[in-house]
PAVO-32282 format. One record per atom (N, C-alpha, C): atom name; residue in three letters; x, y, z. Coordinates in Angstrom, 1 decimal, always signed. Example, Ala and Ser with C-alpha at 12.3 -4.5 7.8 and 13.67 -1.06 7.14 Angstrom:
<pts>
N,Ala,+13.2,-5.7,+7.8;
CA,Ala,+12.3,-4.5,+7.8;
C,Ala,+13.2,-3.3,+7.8;
N,Ser,+12.8,-2.2,+7.1;
CA,Ser,+13.7,-1.1,+7.1;
C,Ser,+12.9,+0.0,+7.9;
</pts>
This chain:
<pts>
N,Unk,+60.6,-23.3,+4.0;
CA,Unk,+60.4,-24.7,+3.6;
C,Unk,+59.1,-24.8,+2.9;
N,Unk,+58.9,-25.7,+1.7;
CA,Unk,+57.9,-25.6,+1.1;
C,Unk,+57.0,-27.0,+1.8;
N,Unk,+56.2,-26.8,+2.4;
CA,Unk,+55.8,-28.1,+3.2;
C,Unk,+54.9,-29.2,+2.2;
N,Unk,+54.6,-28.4,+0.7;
CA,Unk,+53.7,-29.6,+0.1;
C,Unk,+54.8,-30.3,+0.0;
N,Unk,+56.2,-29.9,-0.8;
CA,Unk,+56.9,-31.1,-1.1;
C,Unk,+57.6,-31.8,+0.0;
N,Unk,+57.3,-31.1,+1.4;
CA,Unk,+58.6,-32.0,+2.1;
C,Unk,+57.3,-33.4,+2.6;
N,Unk,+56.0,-32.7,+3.0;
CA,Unk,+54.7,-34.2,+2.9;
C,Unk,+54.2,-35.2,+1.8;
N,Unk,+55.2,-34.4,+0.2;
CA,Unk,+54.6,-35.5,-0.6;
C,Unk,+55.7,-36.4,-0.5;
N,Unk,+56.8,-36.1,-0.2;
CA,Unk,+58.3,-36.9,-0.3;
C,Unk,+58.0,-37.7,+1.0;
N,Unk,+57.8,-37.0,+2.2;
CA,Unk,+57.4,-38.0,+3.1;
C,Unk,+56.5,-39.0,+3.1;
N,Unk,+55.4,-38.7,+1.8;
CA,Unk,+54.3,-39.8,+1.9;
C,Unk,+54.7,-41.0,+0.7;
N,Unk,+55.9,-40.7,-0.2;
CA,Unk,+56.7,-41.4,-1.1;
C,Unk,+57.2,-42.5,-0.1;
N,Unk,+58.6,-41.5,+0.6;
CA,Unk,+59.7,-42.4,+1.5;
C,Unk,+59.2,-43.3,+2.9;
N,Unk,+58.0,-42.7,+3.3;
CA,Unk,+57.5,-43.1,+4.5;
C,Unk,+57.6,-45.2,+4.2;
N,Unk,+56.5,-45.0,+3.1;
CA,Unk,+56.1,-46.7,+2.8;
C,Unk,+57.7,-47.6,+2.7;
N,Unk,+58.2,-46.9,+1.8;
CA,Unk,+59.8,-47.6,+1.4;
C,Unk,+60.7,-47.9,+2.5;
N,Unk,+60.7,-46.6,+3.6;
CA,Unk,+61.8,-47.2,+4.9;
C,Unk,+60.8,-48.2,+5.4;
N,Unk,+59.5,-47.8,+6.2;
CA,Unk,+59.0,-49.3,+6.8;
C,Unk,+59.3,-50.5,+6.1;
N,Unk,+59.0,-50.4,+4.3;
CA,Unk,+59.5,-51.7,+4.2;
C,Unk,+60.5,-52.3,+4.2;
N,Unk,+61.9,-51.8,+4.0;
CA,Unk,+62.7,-51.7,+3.9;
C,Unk,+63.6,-52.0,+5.5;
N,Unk,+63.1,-51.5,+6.4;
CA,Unk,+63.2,-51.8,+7.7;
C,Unk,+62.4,-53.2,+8.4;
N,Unk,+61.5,-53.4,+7.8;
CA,Unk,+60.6,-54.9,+8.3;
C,Unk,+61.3,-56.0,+7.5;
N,Unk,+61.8,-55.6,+6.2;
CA,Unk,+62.8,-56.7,+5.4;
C,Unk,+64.0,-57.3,+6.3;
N,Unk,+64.2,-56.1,+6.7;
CA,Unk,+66.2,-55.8,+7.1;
C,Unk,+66.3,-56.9,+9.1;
N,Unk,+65.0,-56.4,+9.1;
CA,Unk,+64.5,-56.8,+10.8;
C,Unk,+64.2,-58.7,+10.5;
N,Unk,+63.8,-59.1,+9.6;
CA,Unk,+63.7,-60.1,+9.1;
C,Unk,+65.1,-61.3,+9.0;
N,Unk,+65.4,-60.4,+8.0;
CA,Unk,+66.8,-60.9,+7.7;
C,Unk,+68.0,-61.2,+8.9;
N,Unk,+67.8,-59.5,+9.5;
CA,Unk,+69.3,-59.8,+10.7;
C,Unk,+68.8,-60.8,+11.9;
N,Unk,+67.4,-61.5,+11.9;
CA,Unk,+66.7,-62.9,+12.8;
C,Unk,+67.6,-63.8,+12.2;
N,Unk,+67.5,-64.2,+11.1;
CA,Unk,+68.6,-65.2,+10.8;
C,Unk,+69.7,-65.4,+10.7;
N,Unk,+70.3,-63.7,+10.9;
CA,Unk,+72.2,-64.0,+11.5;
C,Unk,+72.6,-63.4,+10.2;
N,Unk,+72.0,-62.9,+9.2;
CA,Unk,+72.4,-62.3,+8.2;
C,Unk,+72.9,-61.2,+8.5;
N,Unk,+74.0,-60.1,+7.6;
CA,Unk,+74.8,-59.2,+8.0;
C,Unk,+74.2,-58.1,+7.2;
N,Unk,+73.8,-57.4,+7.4;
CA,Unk,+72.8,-55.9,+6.8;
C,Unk,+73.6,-54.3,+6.4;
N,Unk,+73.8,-53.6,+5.4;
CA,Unk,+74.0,-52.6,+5.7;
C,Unk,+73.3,-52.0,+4.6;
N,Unk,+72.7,-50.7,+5.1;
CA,Unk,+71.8,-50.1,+4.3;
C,Unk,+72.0,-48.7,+4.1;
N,Unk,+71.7,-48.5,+3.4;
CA,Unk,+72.0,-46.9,+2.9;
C,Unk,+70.5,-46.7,+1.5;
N,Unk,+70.7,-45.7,+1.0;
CA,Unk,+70.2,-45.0,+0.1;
C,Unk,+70.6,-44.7,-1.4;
N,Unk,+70.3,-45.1,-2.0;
CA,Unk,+71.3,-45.0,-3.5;
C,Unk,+69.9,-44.5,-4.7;
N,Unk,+71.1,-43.8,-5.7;
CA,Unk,+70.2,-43.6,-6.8;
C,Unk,+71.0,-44.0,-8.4;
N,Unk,+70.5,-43.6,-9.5;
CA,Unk,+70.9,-44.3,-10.3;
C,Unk,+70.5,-45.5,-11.1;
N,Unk,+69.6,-46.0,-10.7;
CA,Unk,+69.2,-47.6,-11.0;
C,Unk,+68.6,-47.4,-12.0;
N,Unk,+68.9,-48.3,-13.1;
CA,Unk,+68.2,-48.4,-14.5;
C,Unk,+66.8,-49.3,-14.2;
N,Unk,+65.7,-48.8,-14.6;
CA,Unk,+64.5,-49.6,-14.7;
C,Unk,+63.9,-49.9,-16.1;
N,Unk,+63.7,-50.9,-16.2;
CA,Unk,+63.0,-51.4,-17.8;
C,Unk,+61.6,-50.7,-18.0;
N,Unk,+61.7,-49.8,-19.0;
CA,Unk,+61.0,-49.2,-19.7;
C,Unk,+60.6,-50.1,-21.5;
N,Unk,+59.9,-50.8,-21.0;
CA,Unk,+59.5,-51.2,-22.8;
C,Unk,+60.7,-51.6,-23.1;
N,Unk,+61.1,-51.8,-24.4;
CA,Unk,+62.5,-51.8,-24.7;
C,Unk,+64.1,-51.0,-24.6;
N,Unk,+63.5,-50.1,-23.6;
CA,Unk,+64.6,-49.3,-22.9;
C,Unk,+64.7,-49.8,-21.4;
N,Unk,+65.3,-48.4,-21.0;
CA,Unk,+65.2,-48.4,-19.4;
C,Unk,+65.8,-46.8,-19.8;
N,Unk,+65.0,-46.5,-18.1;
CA,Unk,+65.0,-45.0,-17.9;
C,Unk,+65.9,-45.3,-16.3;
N,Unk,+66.6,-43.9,-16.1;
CA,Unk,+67.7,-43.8,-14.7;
C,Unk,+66.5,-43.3,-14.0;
N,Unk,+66.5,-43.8,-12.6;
CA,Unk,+66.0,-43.5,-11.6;
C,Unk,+67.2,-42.1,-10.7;
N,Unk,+66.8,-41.0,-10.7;
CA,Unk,+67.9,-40.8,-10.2;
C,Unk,+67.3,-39.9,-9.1;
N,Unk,+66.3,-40.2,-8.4;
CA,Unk,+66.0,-40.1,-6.9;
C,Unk,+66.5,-41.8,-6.3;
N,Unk,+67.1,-41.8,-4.7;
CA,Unk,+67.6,-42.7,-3.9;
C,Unk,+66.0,-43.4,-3.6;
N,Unk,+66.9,-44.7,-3.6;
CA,Unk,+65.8,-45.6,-2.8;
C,Unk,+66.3,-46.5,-1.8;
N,Unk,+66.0,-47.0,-0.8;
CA,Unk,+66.4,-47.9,+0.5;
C,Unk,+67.2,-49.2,-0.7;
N,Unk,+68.4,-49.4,+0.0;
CA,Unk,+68.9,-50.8,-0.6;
C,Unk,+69.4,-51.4,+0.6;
N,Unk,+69.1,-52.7,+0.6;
CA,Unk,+70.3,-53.1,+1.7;
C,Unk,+70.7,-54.6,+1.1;
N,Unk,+72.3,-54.2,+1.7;
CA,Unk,+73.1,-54.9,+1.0;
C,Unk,+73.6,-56.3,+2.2;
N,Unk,+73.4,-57.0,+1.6;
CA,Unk,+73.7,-58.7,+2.6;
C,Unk,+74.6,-58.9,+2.2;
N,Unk,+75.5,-59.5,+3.2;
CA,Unk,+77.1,-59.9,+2.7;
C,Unk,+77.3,-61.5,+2.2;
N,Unk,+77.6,-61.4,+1.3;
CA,Unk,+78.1,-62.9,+0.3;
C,Unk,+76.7,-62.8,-0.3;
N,Unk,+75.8,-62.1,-0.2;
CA,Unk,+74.1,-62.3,-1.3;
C,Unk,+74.0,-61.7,-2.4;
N,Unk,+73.9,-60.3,-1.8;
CA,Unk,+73.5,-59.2,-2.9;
C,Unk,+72.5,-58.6,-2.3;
N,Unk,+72.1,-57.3,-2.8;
CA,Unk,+71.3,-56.4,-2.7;
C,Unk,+70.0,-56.3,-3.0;
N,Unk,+68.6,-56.0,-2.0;
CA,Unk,+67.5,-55.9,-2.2;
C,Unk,+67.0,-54.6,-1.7;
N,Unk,+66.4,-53.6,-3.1;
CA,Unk,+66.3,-53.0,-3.3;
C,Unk,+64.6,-52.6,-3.2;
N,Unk,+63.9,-51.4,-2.5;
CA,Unk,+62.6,-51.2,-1.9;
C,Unk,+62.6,-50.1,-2.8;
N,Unk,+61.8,-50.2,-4.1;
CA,Unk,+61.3,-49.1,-5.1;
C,Unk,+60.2,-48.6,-4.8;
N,Unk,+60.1,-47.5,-5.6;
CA,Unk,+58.6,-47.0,-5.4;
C,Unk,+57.1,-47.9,-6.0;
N,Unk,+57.5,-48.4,-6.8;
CA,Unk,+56.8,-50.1,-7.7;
C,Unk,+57.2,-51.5,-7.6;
N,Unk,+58.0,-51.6,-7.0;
CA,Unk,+58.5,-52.7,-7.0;
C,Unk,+59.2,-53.4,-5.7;
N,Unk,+59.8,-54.4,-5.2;
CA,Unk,+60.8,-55.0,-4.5;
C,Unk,+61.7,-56.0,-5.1;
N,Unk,+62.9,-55.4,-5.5;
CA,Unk,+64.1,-56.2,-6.1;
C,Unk,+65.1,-57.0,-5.1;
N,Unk,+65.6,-58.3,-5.4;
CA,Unk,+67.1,-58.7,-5.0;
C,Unk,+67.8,-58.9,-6.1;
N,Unk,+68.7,-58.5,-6.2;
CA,Unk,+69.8,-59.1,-7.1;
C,Unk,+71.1,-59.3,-7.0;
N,Unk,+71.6,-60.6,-7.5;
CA,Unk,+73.0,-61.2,-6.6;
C,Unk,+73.8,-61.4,-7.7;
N,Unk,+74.7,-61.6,-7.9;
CA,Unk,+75.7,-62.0,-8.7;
C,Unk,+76.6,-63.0,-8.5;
N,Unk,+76.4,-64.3,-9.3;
CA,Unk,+77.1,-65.4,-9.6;
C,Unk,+78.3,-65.7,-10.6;
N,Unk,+78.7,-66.4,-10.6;
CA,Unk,+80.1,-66.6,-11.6;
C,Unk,+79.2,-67.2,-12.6;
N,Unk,+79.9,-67.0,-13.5;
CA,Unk,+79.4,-67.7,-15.0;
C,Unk,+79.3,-68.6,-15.3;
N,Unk,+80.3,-69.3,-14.4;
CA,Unk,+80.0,-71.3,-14.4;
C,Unk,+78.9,-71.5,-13.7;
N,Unk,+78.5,-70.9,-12.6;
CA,Unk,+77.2,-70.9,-11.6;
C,Unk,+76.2,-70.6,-12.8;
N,Unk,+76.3,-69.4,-13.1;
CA,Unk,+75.0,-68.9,-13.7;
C,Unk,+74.9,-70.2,-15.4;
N,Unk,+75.8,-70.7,-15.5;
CA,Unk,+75.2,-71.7,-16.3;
C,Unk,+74.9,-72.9,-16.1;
N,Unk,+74.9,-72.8,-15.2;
CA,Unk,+74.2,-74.4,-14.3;
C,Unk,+73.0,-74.2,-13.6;
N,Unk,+72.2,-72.5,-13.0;
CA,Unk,+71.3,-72.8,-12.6;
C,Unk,+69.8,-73.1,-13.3;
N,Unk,+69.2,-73.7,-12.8;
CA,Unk,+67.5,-74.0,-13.5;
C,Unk,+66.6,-73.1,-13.7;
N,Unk,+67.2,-72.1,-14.7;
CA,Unk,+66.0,-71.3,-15.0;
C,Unk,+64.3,-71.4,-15.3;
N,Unk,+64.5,-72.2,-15.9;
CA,Unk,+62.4,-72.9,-16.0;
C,Unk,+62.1,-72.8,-14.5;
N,Unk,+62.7,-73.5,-13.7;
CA,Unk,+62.4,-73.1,-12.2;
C,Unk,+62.2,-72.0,-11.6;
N,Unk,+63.4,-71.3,-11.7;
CA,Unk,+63.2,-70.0,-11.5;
C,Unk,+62.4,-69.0,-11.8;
N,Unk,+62.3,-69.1,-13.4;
CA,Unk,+61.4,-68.4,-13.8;
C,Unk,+60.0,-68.9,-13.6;
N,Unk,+59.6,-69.8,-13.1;
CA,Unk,+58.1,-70.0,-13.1;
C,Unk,+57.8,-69.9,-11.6;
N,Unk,+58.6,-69.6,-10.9;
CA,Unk,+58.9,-69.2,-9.0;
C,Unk,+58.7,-67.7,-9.0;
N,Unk,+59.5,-67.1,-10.2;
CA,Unk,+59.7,-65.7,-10.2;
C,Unk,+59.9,-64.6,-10.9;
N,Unk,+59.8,-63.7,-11.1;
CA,Unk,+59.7,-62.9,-12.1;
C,Unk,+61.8,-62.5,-12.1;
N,Unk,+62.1,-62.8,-13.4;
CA,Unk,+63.5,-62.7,-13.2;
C,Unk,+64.0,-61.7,-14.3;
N,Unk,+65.3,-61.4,-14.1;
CA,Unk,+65.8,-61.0,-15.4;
C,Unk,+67.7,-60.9,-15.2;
N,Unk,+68.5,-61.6,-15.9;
CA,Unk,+69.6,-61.8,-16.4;
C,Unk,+70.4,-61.4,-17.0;
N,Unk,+71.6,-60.3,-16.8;
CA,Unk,+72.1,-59.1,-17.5;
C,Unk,+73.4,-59.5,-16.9;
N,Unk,+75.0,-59.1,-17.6;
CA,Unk,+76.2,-58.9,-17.4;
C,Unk,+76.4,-57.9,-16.3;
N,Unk,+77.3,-58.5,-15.4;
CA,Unk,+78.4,-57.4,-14.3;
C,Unk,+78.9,-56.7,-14.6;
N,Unk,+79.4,-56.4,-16.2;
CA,Unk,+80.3,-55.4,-16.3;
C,Unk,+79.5,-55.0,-17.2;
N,Unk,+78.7,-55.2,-17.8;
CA,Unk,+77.7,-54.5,-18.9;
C,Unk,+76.6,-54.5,-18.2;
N,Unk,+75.5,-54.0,-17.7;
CA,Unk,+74.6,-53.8,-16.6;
C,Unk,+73.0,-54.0,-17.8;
N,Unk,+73.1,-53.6,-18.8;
CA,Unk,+72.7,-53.3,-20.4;
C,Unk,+72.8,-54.4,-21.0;
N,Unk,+73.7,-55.7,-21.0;
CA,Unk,+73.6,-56.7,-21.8;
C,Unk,+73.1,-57.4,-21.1;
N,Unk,+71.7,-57.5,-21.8;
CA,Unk,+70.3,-58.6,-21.1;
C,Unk,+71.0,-60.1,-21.8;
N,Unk,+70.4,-61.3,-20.7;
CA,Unk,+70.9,-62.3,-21.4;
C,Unk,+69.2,-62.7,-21.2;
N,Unk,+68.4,-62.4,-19.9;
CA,Unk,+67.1,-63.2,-20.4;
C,Unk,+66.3,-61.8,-19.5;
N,Unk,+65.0,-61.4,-20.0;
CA,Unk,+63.6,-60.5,-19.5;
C,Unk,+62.7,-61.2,-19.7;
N,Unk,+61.9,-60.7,-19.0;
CA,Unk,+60.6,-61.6,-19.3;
C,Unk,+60.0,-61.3,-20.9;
N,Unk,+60.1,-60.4,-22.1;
CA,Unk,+60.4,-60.5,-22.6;
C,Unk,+61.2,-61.3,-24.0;
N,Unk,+61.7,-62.4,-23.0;
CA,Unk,+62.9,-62.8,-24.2;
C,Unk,+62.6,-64.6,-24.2;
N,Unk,+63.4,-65.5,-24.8;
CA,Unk,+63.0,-66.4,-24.8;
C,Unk,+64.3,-67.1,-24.2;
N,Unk,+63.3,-68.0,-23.1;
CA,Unk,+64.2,-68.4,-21.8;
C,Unk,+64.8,-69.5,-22.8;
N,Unk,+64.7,-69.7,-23.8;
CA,Unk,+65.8,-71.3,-24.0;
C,Unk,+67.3,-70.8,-24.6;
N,Unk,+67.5,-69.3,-24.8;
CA,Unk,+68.6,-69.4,-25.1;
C,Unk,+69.4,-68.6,-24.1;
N,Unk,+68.9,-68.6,-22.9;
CA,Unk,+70.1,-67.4,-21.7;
C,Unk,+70.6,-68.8,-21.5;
N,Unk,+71.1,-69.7,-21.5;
CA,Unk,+72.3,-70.2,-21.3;
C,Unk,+74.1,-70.4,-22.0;
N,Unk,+73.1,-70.7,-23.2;
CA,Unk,+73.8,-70.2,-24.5;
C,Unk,+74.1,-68.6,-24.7;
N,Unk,+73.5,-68.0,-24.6;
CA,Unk,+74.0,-66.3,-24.6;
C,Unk,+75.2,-66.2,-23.2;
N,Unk,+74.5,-66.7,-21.8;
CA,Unk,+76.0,-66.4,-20.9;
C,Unk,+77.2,-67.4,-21.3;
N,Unk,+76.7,-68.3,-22.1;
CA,Unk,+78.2,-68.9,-22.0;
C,Unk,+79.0,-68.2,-23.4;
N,Unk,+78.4,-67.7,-24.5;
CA,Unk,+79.2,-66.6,-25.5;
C,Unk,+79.4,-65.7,-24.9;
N,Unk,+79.0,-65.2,-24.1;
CA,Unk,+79.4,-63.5,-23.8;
C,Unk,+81.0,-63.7,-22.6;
N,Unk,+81.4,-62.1,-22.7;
CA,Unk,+82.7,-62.1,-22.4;
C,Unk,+82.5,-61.3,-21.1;
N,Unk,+81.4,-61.6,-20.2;
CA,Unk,+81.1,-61.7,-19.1;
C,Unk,+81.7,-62.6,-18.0;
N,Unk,+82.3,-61.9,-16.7;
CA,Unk,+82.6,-63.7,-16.0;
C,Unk,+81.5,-63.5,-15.0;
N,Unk,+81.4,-62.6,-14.4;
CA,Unk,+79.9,-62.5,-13.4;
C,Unk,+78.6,-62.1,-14.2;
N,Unk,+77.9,-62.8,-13.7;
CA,Unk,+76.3,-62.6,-14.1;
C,Unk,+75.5,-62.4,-13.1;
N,Unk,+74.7,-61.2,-13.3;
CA,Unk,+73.2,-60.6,-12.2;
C,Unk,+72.3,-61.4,-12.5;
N,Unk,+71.9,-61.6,-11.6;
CA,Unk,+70.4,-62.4,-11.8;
C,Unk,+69.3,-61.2,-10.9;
N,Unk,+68.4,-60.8,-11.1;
CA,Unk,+67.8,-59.7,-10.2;
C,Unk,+66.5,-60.1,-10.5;
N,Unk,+65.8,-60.6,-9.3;
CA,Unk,+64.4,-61.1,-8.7;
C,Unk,+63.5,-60.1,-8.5;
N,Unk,+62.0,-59.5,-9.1;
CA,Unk,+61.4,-58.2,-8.7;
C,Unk,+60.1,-58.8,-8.4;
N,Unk,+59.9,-58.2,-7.3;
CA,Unk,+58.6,-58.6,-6.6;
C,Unk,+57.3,-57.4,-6.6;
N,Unk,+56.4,-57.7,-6.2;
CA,Unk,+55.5,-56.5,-6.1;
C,Unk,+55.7,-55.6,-4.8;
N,Unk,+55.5,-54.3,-4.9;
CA,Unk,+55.7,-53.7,-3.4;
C,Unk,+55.2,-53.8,-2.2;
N,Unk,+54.2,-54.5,-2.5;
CA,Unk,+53.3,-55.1,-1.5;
C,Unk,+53.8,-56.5,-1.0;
N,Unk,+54.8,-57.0,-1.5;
CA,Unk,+55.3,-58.2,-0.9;
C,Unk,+55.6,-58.9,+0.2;
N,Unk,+55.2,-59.7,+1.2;
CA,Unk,+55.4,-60.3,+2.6;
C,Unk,+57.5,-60.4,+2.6;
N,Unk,+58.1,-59.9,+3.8;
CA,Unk,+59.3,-59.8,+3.9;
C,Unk,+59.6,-61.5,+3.7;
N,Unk,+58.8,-62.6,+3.9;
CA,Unk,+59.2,-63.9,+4.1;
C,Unk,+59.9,-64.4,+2.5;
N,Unk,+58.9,-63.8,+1.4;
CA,Unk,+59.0,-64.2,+0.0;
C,Unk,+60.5,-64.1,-0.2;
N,Unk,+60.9,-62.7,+0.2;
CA,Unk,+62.4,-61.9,-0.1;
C,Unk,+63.4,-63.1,+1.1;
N,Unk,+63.2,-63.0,+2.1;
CA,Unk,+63.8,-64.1,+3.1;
C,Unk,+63.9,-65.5,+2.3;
N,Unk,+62.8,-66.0,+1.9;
CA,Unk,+63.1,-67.4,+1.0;
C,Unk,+63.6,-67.3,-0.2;
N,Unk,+63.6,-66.4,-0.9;
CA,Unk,+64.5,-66.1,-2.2;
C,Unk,+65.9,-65.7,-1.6;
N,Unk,+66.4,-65.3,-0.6;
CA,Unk,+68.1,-65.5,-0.1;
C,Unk,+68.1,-66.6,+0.6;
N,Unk,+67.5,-67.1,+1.3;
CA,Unk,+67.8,-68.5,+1.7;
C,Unk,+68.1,-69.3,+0.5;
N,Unk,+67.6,-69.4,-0.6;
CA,Unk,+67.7,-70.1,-2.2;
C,Unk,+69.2,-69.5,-2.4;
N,Unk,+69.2,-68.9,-2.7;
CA,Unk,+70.6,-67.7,-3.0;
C,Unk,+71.6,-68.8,-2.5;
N,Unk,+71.5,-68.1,-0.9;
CA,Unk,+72.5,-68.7,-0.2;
C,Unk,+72.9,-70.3,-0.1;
N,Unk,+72.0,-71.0,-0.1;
CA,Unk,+71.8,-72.7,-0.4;
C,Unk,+72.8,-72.8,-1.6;
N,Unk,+72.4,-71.8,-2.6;
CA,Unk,+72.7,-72.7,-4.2;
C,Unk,+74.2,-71.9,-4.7;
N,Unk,+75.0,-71.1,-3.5;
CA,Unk,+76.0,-70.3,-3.8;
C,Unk,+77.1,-71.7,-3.5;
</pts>
């Protein structure tokens, strides 16, 4: 066994499960339903691309929420709403609460808003597109307090 990489991977994954675990310990206090596993695959915004992540990272998935995800840069949730929802909610709110971004369920690749883009027309783009579910996916810094992620699904859940 080569021990540099099995201590650099450990010094990667170590930070991600604790957080990932202090989130999850959080969440199942308020009666929330948790299951977690490890996934890879996830597109991250690169400039005007995105590049595949295709090492796993901690996700855990809340039932009727969505998924928040413990990156090596980042802390994500992202839920998905119906398209009558997603054109009713207050994005200026949102967006100035949080760093957001707005892409189709069956297209994962059709952005309707990034920070990037100009928030006055993602309501108008989800209501043309031939989308019926819309992601909305919240990214926080990795350093983030579990409470931030806890108040952005309490929001979720309120406004579902």
């Amino acid at each position: 066994m080569n021990m540099d990489t099995f201590n650099n991977l450990n010094n990667i994954y170590k930070p991600l499960c604790d957080k990932s675990r202090e989130i999850s310990d959080e969440l199942k206090k308020l009666g929330y339903q948790i299951r977690s596993g490890f996934y890879n695959n996830h597109y991250v915004r690169d400039g005007d691309g995105f590049v595949v992540e295709h090492f796993p990272i901690p996700v855990l998935s809340i039932s009727n929420v969505g998924d928040i995800g413990v990156d090596v840069n980042s802390v994500w949730v992202e839920f998905v709403v119906s398209k009558d929802k997603a054109v009713s909610l207050d994005y200026p709110a949102l967006t100035q609460a949080y760093k957001v971004e707005v892409y189709g369920a069956d297209d994962y690749l059709h952005d309707f808003y990034n920070t990037e883009s100009d928030l006055q027309f993602v309501v108008e783009r989800i209501q043309k597109s031939n989308e019926s579910k819309i992601c909305i996916t919240v990214t926080f810094d990795s350093d983030c307090r579990p409470k931030e992620l806890v108040d952005l699904v309490k929001w979720v859940t309120k406004h579902d």
